[in-house]
C-alpha positions in Angstrom: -12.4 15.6 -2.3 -15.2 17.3 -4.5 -12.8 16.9 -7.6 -12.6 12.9 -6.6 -15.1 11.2 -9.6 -16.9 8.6 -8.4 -16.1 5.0 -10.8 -17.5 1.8 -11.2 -15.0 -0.5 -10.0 -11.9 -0.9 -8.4 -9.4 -4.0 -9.2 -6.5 -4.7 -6.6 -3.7 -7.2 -7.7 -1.2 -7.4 -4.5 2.0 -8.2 -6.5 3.8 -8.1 -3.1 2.7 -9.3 0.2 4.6 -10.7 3.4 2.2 -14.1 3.3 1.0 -16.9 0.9 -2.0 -18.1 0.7 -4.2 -20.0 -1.8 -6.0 -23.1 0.3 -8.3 -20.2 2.3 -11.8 -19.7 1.3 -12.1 -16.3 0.5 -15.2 -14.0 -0.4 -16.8 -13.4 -3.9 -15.3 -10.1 -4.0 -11.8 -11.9 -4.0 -9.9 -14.4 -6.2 -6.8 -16.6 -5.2 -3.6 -16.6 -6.8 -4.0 -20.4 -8.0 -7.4 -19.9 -8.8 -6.0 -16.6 -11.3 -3.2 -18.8 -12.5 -5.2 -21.2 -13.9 -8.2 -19.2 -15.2 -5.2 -17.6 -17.5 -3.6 -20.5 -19.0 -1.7 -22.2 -16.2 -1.3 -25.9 -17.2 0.1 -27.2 -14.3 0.6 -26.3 -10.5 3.9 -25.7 -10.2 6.3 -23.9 -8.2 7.5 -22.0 -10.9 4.6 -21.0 -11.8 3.8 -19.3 -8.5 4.7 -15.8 -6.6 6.9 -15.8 -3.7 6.2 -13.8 -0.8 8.3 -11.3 1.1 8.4 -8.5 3.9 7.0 -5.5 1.9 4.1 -4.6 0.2 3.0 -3.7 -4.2 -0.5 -3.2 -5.2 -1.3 -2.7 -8.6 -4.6 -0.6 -8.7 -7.2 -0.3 -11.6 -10.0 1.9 -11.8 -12.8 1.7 -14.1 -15.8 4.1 -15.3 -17.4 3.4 -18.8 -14.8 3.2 -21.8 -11.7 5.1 -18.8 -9.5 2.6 -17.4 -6.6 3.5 -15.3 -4.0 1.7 -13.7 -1.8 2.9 -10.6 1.3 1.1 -9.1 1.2 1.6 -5.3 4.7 0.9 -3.9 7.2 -1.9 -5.3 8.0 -4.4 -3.0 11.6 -4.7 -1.1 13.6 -5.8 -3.8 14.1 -6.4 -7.4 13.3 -10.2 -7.7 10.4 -10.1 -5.8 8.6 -7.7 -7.5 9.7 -8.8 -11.8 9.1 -12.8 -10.7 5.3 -12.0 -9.1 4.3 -9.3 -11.8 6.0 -12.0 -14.6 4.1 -14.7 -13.1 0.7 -12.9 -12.8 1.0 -11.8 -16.1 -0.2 -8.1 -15.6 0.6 -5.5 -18.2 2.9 -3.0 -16.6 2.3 -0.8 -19.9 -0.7 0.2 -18.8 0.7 2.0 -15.3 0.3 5.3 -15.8 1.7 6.4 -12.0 3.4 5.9 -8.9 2.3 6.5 -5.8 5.3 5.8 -2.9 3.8 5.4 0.4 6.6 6.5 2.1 10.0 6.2 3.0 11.1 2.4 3.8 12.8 -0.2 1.9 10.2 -2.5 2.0 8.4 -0.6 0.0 10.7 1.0 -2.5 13.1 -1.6 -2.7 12.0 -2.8 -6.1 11.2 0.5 -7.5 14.1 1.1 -10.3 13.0 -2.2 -11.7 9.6 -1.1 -11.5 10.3 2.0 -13.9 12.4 -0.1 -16.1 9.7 -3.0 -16.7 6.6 -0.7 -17.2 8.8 1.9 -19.6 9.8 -1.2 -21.3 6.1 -2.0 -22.4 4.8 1.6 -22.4 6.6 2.4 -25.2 9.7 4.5 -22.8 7.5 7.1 -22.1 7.6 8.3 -18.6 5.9 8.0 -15.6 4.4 10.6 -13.1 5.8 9.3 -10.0 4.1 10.7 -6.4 6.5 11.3 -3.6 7.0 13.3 0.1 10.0 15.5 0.3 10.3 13.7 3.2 10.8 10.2 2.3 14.1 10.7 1.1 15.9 11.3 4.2 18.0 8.2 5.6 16.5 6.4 8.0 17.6 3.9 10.8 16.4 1.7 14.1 17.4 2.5 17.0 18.7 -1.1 18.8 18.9 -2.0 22.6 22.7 -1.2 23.0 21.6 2.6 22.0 23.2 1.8 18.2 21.8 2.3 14.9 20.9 0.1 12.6 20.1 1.8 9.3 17.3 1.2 6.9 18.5 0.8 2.4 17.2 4.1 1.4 14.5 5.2 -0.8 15.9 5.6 -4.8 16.5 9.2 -4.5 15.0 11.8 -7.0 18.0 11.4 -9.6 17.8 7.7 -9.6 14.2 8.2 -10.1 14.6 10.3 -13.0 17.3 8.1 -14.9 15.1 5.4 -14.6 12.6 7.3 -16.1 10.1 9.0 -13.3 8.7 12.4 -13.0 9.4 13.1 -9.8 5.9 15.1 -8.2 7.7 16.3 -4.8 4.6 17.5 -2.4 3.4 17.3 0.3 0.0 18.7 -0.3 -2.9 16.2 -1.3 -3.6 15.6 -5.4 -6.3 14.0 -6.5 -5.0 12.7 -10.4 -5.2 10.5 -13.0 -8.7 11.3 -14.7 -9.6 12.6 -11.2 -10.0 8.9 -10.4 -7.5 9.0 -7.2 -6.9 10.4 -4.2 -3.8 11.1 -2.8 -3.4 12.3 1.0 -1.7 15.1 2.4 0.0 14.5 5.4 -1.8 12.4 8.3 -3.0 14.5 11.3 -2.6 12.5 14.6 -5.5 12.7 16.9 -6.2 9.2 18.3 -4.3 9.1 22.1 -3.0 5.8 21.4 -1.4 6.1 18.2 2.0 7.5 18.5 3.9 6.3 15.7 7.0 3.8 15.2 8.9 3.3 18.6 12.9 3.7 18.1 12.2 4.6 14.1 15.2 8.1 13.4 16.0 9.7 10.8 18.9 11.4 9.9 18.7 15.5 9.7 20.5 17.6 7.5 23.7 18.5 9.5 23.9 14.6 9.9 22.8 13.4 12.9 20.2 11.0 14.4 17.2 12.3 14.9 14.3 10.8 16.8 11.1 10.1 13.7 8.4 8.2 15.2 5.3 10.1 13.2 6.9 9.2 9.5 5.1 12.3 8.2 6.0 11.5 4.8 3.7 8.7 4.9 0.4 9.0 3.0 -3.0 6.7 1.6 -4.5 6.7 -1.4 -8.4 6.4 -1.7 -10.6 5.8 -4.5 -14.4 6.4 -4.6 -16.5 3.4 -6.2 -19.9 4.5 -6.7 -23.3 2.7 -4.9 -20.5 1.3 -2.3 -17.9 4.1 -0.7 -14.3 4.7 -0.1 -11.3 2.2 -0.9 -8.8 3.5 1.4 -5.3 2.2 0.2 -2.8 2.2 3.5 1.1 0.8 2.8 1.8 0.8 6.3 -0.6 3.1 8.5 2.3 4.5 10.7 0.2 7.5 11.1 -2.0 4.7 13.0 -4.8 2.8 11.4 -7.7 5.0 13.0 -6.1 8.1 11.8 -6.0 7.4 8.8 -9.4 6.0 8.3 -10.5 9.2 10.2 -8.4 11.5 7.6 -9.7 9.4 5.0 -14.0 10.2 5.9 -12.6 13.9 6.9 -11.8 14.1 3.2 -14.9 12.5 2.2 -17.4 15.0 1.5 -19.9 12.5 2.9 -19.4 9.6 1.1 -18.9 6.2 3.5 -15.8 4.1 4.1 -16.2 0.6 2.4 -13.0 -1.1 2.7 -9.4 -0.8 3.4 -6.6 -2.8 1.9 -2.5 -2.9 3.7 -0.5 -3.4 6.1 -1.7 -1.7 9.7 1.3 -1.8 11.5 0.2 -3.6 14.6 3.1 -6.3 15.0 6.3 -5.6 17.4 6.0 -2.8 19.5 2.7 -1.8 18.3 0.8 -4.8 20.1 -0.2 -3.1 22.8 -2.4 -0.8 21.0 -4.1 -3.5 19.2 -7.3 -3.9 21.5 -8.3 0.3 21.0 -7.1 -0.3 17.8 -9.6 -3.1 16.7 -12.5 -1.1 18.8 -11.9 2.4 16.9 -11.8 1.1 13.5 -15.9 -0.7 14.5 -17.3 2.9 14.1 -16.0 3.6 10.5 -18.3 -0.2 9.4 -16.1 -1.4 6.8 -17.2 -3.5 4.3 -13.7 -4.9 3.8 -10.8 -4.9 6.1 -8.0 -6.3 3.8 -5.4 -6.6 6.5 -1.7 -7.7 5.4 2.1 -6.7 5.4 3.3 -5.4 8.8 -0.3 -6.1 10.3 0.9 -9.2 12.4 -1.0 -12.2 13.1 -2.2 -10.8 16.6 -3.8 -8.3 14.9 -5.2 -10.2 12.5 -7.1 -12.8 14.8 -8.2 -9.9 16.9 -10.3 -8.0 13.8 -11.6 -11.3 13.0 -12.4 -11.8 16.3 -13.9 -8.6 16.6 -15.7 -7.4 13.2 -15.9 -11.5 11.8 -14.7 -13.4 9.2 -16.8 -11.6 6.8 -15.2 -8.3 7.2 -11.5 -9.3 7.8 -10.4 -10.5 4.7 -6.5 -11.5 4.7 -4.2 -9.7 1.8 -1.6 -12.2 0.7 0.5 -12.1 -2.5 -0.9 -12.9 -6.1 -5.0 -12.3 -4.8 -7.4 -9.8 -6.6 -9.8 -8.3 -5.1 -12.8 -6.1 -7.0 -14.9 -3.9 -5.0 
């Protein structure tokens, strides 16, 4: 991470986000989707003035140090609607997204993707976009059901898709740190914790076109910035690697530098329950700041870490809030 440059603030916009929620106090660090809506010319509280919410996840990520502001898009939502009515309704400039990062391969999170592209090439001046992906996540991908049957998963847009709609397609698997040397992009997530072990009944499909059992997800992969006096902003879509693994490949790739908050969906709802007491426990040692906890984290989850760390740590992501660390 030595080539990681420290900045002076981070802005999150969550664009999409499974929940709604703008009657909650929330922190100073944090600002509400109707308190954003008016502070930017909203006349009236309206319903069509307002996001919806959705099972997926879209963070729009700005990084600032001195006169260098850069803007990343960090997955797109499920679908197409979702993600133009929330970024239309926020009123965020798209033209200023000058990369993708895809988590990994699910719908939920590269569902809206193509319209993505289209909206920020439409204000950028059609120039295109770097666009960060696994070799991986392009592989079809399915649930396994009770009756032993497959239910498949919408794939990811694959890479010519991508490129029609105006991406350049960055296939790796290695980590990049990029954009100005403002952001850091993982590799893939060792697993180390016992407990973690992935996505129950999650396949893939191989190459000579069979099911497959996939519970690890390698593809998947966090983002991290580095804002100066405070720590690490670890950015996890869904943490199938496990949350604790990826906070503890996050401050392996530190250089010393602490964790201060992390912001996404943790995976703890359905058949990942179970793990949710070690879960809670592990992440105490890493003494976030910020737990930003939203997506596929589940409401058992959620009370436990606010049980656990307090209501001044857990911090609920829900569509249209900003956060600035």
């Amino acid at each position: 991470m030595t080539n990681l440059t420290p900045i002076e603030k981070v802005e999150i916009h969550v664009l999409v986000d499974n929940a709604t929620d703008s009657l909650s106090t929330i922190p100073a660090h944090a600002e509400s989707e109707f308190a954003y809506l008016e502070r930017n010319g909203m006349g009236e509280l309206s319903g069509d003035c307002l996001c919806c919410a959705c099972h997926g996840l879209s963070l729009l990520i700005t990084a600032t140090r001195g006169e260098h502001r850069h803007t990343v898009l960090f997955d797109s939502g499920p679908e197409e609607y979702a993600f133009e009515r929330n970024s239309t309704r926020l009123g965020v400039d798209l033209g200023k997204v000058e990369s993708i990062v895809l988590s990994h391969g699910h719908w939920d999170h590269s569902g809206g993707m193509l319209k993505a592209l289209d909206l920020i090439r439409g204000r950028n001046g059609g120039r295109t976009v770097p666009y960060y992906a696994h070799p991986g996540m392009f592989r079809s991908r399915a649930r396994r059901v009770p009756n032993g049957t497959m239910f498949p998963m919408k794939d990811v847009p694959d890479i010519k898709a991508l490129t029609a709609h105006g991406a350049e397609v960055k296939c790796v698997r290695e980590r990049q740190v990029f954009v100005d040397n403002m952001f850091f992009l993982s590799g893939e997530i060792p697993r180390v914790t016992p407990f973690e072990r992935g996505l129950p009944g999650h396949y893939q499909k191989t190459e000579e076109g069979d099911w497959a059992p996939d519970p690890l997800l390698i593809d998947e992969r966090f983002l991290m910035v580095n804002v100066a006096g405070k720590g690490l902003v670890v950015f996890t879509a869904c943490s199938h690697a496990g949350l604790v693994n990826v906070l503890k490949h996050a401050r392996d790739n530190s250089s010393g530098v602490p964790l201060y908050a992390v912001v996404g969906g943790f995976h703890l709802a359905g058949p990942n329950e179970k793990i949710i007491p070690e879960t809670v426990q592990a992440v105490r040692e890493f003494k976030l700041n910020t737990i930003a906890a939203g997506h596929c984290t589940g409401w058992r989850a959620v009370k436990a870490f606010a049980d656990v760390v307090g209501e001044s740590v857990l911090d609920p992501s829900v569509v249209g809030k900003r956060y600035t660390f």
